[in-house]
N, C-alpha and C positions, 0 to 999 in steps of 0.2 A: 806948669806942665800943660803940653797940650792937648784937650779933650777928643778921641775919636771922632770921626765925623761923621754924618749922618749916612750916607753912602755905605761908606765902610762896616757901619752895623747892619744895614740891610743886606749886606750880602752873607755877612756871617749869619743871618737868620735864616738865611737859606739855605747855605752851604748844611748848614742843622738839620734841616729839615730836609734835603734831599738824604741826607745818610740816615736818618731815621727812616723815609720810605722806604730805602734800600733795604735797610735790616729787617722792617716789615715784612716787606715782601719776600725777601728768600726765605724766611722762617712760615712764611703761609703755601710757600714752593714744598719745604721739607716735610711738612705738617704729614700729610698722604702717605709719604713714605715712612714716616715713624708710625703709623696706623696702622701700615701692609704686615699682617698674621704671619709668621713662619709655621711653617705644618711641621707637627710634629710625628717624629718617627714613630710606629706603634706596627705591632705583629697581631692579626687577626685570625680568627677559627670560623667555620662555619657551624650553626647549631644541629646536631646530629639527631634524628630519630631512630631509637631499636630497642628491643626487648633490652632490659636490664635486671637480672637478678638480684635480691639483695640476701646479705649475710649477716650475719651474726660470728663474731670471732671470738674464742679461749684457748689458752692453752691446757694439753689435755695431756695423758699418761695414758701410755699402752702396756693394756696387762691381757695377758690369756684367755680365753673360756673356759679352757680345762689345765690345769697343769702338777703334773703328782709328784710327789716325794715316795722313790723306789725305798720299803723299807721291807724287812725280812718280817712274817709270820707266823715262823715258829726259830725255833734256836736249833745252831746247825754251824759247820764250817761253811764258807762260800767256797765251793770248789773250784765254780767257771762262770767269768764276765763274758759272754760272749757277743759285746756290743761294742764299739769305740766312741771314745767322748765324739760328741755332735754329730753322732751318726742318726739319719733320721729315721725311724721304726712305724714301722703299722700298728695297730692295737690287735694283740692278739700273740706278737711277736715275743720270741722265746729270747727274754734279756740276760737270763743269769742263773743259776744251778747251786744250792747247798747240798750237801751229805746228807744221802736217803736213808743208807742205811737203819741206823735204829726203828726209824719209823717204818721202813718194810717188814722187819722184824715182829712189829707191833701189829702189822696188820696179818701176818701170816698166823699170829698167834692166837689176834680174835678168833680168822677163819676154822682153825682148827676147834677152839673154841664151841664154835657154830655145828663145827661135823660132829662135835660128841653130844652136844642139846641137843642135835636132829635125832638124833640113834636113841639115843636114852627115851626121845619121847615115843618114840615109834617102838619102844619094846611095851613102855607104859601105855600106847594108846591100844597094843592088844592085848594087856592085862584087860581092861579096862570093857571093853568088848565083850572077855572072859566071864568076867563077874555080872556084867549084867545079865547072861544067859541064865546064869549059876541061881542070878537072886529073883529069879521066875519062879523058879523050883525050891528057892528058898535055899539056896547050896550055899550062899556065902550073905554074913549076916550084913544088913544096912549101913553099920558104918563103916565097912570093909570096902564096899562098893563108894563111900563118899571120899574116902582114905583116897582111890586110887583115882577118883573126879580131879580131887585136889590135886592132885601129884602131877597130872596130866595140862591142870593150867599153872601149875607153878612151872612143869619146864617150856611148855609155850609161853611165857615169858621171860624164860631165860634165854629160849633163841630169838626173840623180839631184841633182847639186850645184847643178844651176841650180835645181830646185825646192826644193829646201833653203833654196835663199837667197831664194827668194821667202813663203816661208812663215815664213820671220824675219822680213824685211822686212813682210809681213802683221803678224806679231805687234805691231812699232814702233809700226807704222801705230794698232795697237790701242788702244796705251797711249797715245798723247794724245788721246783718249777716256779721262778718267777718269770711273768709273761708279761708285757705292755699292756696297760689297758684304757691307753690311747693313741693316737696316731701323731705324732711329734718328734721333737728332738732330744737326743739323748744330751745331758748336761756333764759337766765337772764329777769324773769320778771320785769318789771319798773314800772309798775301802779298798781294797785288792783281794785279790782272789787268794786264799790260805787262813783267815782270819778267820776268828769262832765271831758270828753274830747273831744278837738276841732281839727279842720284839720292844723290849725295856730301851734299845740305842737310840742317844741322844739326835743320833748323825746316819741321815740313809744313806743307802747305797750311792746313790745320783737321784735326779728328776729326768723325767718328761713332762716337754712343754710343745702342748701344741701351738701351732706356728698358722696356720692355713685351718677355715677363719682364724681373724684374731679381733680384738676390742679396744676403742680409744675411750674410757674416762674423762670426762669433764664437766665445768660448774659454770649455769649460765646465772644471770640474775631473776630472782625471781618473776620480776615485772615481766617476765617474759613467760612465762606458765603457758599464760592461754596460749598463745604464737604454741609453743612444742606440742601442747595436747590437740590442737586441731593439725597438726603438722602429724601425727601419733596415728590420726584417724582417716588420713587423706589415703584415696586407693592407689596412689604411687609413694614409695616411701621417699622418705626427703632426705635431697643428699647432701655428704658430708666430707670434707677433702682434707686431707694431713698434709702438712708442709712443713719442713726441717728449719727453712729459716722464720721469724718473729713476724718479718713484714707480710708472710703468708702469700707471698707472688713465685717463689723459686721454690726449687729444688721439691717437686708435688713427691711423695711418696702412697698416694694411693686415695683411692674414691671410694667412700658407703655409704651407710643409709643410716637413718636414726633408727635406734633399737628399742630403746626403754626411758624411761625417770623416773627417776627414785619415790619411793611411795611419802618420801616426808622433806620438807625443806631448815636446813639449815639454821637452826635459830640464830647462831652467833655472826655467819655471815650473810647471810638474807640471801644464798643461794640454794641453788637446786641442783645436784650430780644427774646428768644423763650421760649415755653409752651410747655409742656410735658403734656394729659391725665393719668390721672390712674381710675383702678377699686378696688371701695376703698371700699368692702364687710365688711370685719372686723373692719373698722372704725381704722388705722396704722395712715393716714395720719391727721392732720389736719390744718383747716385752723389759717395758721400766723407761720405754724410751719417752721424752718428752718431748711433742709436738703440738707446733702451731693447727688449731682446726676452726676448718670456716662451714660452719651451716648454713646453708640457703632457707633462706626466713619465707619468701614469696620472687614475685617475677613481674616488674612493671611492664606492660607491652607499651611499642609505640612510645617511649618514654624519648624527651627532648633532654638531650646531655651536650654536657661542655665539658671544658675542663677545669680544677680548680679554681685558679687562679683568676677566670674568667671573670668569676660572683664576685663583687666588691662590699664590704658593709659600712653605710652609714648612719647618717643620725635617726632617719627615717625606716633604718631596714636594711636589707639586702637590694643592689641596681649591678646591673651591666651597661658597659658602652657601648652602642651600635652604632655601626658604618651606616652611614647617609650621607650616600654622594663621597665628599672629599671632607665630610666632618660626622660629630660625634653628637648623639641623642644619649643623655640618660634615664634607661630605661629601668621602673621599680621590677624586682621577679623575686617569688616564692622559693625557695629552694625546699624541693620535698622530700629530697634523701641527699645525700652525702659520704663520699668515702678518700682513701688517698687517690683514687685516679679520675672520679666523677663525680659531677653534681649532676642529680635531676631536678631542673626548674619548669617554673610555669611565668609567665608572660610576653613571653617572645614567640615564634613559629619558625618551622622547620626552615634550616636554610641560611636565614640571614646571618649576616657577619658580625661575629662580637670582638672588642678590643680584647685577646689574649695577655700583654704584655706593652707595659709604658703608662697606665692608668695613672700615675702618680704627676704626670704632667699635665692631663688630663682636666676640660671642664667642658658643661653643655654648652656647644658651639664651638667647640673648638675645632680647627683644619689641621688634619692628619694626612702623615703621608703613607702606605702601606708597605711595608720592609719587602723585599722579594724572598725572604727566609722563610716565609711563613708556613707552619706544616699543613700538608694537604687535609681537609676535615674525615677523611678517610681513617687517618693514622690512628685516632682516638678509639676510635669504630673497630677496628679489626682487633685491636687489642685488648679491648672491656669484652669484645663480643664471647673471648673464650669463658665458660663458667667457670 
């Protein structure tokens, strides 16, 4: 066999070596471009400055300030309902009528009563006249004259007793006259007009319930005492908002003030019942109803807010990513309050732009590109801003 020649190796040691430059070199061409960053897409917010109030949320139970069970006070047919279920009545207002008779009766027979004590004592009081004259001269003897003392304050006390009795019997008379003796709504009637009812029935007539004010119930945690009793003591009272739905953003039924708390707290649940007034014009709230209530705790001024989503936590804490330039700084922030539509933070300043959305691709240094979707920093603002 014949040996390659020497030639012929030196070129193939070449031919090697130019194609290994080749591949060098294009692989130190591509180098740069496998390095060039693609920006990632992300949606930013600008850091907002405004008052922000804060809450406290329970859900709470509206019950009345005043609300009565119409029942009868003496025994009697009910003659006349003169009210209709859910009619609203003033206090004072003539609701319903029992059968007077007997007790007019009773009371014509005190009076009468009365006219014959007056007469009787007024023959007695000039007996009485008589005898003292008599027993100067010694005409009628000593106990003759205390005979007729006596007789004259026994029947002055018997017209004491006749007026007495007519002045109950007044009262009887009173009560079948039933009358409102609040300003509310009349409820579910239970009896009908023709029916004998007694003071002994299980079951009254109807209620009234006042409506306008009315009062939400509820139980905060204890930890929060001091917060209600300086809240108790403030020269504006601290307000209070009902809301039908859980989340406490919709469907508002009404605005009041803190009222009271309970003079003892809860041993088995470690809370505390407070009452809330409201002005309840429209008839929003009612009573038994169960609604969401949000308390104003206090009022951060000049408070820096984002929104949720904004606040990132790591191993060190809470950071947000800020826009600088065409990339991303992570920066450490405090967050001082929190709820579902804001955070208040501390270590950023008014204005600058924070990554809202895409943090997950996200590292310090990274080139972003900013979405054109991005909500104006206003948005958040006009919407937190209502109390």
């Amino acid at each position: 066999m014949r040996r390659p020649s020497r030639p012929l190796l030196l070129a193939a040691v070449v031919l090697l070596a130019l194609v290994a430059s080749g591949i060098w070199y294009s692989q130190r061409q591509q180098a740069p471009a496998a390095r060039t960053q693609t920006a990632i897409p992300v949606r930013v917010v600008s850091v907002a400055q405004q008052d922000v109030p804060r809450y406290a949320s329970a859900i709470g139970s509206v019950l009345s300030l005043h609300s009565v069970e119409i029942r009868p006070q003496v025994e009697g047919v009910l003659t006349q309902v003169l009210v209709k279920e859910g009619q609203w009545v003033k206090e004072g207002d003539l609701l319903a009528t029992l059968d007077d008779r007997a007790i007019r009766a009773t009371l014509d027979q005190a009076r009468a009563q009365l006219g014959q004590s007056q007469a009787q004592i007024q023959v007695a009081g000039v007996d009485l006249k008589r005898y003292r004259l008599l027993a100067t001269d010694d005409g009628v003897s000593k106990q003759t004259l205390d005979q007729q003392q006596a007789l004259v304050n026994q029947l002055q006390a018997t017209v004491k007793g006749n007026q007495a009795a007519i002045a109950n019997a007044e009262v009887q008379l009173s009560y079948t006259q039933i009358r409102s003796p609040v300003t509310g709504r009349v409820g579910i009637r239970n009896v009908d007009p023709g029916n004998l009812v007694r003071t002994s029935d299980t079951q009254s007539l109807f209620s009234v319930t006042q409506i306008d004010p009315i009062a939400v119930e509820f139980s905060l945690p204890q930890q929060m005492l001091p917060t209600l009793q300086s809240l108790l003591k403030a020269p504006t009272p601290a307000q209070v908002e009902a809301f039908m739905d859980a989340d406490g953003e919709r469907n508002p039924l009404g605005t009041g003030h803190l009222a009271l708390i309970d003079n003892q707290i809860s041993a088995n649940t470690g809370t505390v019942r407070v009452k809330a007034e409201f002005d309840n014009k429209d008839g929003r709230l009612w009573p038994g109803q169960l609604v969401t209530i949000r308390l104003r705790t206090a009022m951060d001024e000049n408070a820096l807010v984002v929104p949720p989503p904004v606040v990132q936590r790591g191993v060190d804490g809470h950071f947000v990513y800020r826009l600088d330039g065409d990339k991303v700084t992570s920066v450490p922030v405090k967050v001082l309050y929190q709820d579902s539509g804001l955070n208040i933070i501390a270590g950023v300043k008014p204005g600058e732009k924070l990554v809202l959305d895409g943090q997950s691709r996200l590292k310090p240094g990274a080139k972003v590109e900013v979405a054109t979707d991005a909500p104006p920093p206003a948005e958040m603002a006009d919407r937190r801003s209502q109390p």
